[in-house]
N, C-alpha and C positions, 0 to 999 in steps of 0.2 A: 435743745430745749423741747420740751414735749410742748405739745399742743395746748395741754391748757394753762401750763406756766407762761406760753404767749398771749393768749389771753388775759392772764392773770397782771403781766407786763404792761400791757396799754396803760392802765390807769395811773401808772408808773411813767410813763414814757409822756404820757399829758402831760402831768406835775412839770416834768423838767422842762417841759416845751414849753407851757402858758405860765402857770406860775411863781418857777424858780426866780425865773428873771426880775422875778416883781416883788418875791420876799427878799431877795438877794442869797450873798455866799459866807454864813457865817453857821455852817455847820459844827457843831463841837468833836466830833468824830470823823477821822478819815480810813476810808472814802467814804464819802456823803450818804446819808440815807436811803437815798430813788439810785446812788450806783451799788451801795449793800443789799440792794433790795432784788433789782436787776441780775447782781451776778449769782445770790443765793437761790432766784428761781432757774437760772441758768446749770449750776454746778446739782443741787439738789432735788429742782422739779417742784411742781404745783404744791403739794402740800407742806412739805419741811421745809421748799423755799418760804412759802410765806408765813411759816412760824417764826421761822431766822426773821422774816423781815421784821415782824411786828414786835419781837422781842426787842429787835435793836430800837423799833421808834419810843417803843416805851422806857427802853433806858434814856431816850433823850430829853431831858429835862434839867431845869437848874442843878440840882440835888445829885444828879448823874455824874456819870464820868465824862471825860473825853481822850484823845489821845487817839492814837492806829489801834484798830480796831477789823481786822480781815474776816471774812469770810469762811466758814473751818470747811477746812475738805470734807469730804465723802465717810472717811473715815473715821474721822475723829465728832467726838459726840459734846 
């Protein structure tokens, strides 16, 4: 993970520390949001990770899908 996808992580890494526990575990999509969020700045880095991320939050909504939902490799667009 580069350096500013770790940065970019913290604020990720709070949510699931302070507030997950408190919204609870009824995410529509697996794996969960802060862990799609986490692996896409992980596999693609600061900025495509967090386009991946916010794409996926904004699918999540009533109106939305759910189901397995991974992560796309490097490769695939």
């Amino acid at each position: 993970m580069t350096p500013l996808a770790h940065i970019l992580a913290l604020p990720v890494r709070a949510y699931r520390l302070v507030f997950s526990p408190w919204v609870g575990f009824n995410c529509r999509y697996q794996p969960t949001c802060s862990a799609y969020a986490l692996e896409a700045l992980e596999k693609h880095g600061a900025l495509r990770g967090t386009w991946l991320a916010m794409r996926r939050i904004g699918r999540c909504h009533p109106l939305g899908g759910d189901g397995y939902d991974p992560v796309p490799d490097r490769g695939d667009k």
